[in-house]
N, C-alpha and C positions, 0 to 999 in steps of 0.2 A: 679718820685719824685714830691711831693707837693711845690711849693715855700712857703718861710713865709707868704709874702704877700697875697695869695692868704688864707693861714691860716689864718691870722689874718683875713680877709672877712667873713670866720665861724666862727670864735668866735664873734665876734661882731654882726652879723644875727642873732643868738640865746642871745644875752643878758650874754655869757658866761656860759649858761646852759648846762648839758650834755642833748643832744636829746631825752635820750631814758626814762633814770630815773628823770632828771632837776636835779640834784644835782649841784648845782654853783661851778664853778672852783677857786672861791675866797675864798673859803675855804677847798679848798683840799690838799692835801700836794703834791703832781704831777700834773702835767699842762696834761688838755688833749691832748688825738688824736683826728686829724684830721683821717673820718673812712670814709670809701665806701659804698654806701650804699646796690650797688653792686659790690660785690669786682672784682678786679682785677683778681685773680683769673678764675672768671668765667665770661672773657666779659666786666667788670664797667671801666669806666673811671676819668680822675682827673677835669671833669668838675663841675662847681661850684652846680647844681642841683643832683649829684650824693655824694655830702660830706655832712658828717655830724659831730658834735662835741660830741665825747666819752669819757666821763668817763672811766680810769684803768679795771673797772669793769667791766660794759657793754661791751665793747670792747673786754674784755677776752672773757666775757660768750656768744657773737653775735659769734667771729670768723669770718668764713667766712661763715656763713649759712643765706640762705635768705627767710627758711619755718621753721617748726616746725609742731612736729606730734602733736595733742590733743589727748588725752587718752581717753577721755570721749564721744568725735564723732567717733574717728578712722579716721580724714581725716586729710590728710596735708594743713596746716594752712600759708600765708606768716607771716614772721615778722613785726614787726611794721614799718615801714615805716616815717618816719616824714616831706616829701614831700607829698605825697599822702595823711596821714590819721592826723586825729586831734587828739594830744597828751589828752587831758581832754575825750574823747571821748571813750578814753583805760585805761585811768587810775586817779588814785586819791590819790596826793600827801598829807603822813601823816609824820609830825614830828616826830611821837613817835616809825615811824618804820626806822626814818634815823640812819647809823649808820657811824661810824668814817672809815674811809677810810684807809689804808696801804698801 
């Protein structure tokens, strides 16, 4: 188990964004998870370079998986990462594709 405090140290590290999509937790209507980046599951631990701050969403759609296939190489891919790899570097946050959260 996570302590708060230790949660409250990821959310505040990321500015209260979620890691993977940045969607702000100040505007969601459920408070993030604190997520694994390696899960528990397979090995991750609850130290501070292995958490990450999830959005509902991500969280669901991550699970517990730390690859993905691409369809279009055929090779297994990791996940994004947000210790390792530069968030702008993967992706490019558009207003008009944000949508309301549940």
């Amino acid at each position: 188990m996570i302590d708060d405090a230790t949660k409250e140290i990821v959310r505040k590290r990321v500015n209260y964004l979620c890691e993977y999509c940045h969607f702000p937790e100040r505007i969601s209507t459920t408070r993030f998870t604190v997520d694994h980046l390696i899960p528990k599951s397979i090995g991750g631990s609850n130290e501070l370079n292995n958490l990450a701050l999830a959005c509902r969403r991500c969280n669901e759609r991550r699970y517990n998986f730390v690859a993905g296939y691409d369809l279009e190489t055929k090779a297994v891919v990791p996940l994004f990462n947000p210790r390792q790899q530069i968030w702008s570097e993967h992706f490019l946050w558009s207003f008009a594709s944000v949508r309301c959260e549940s």
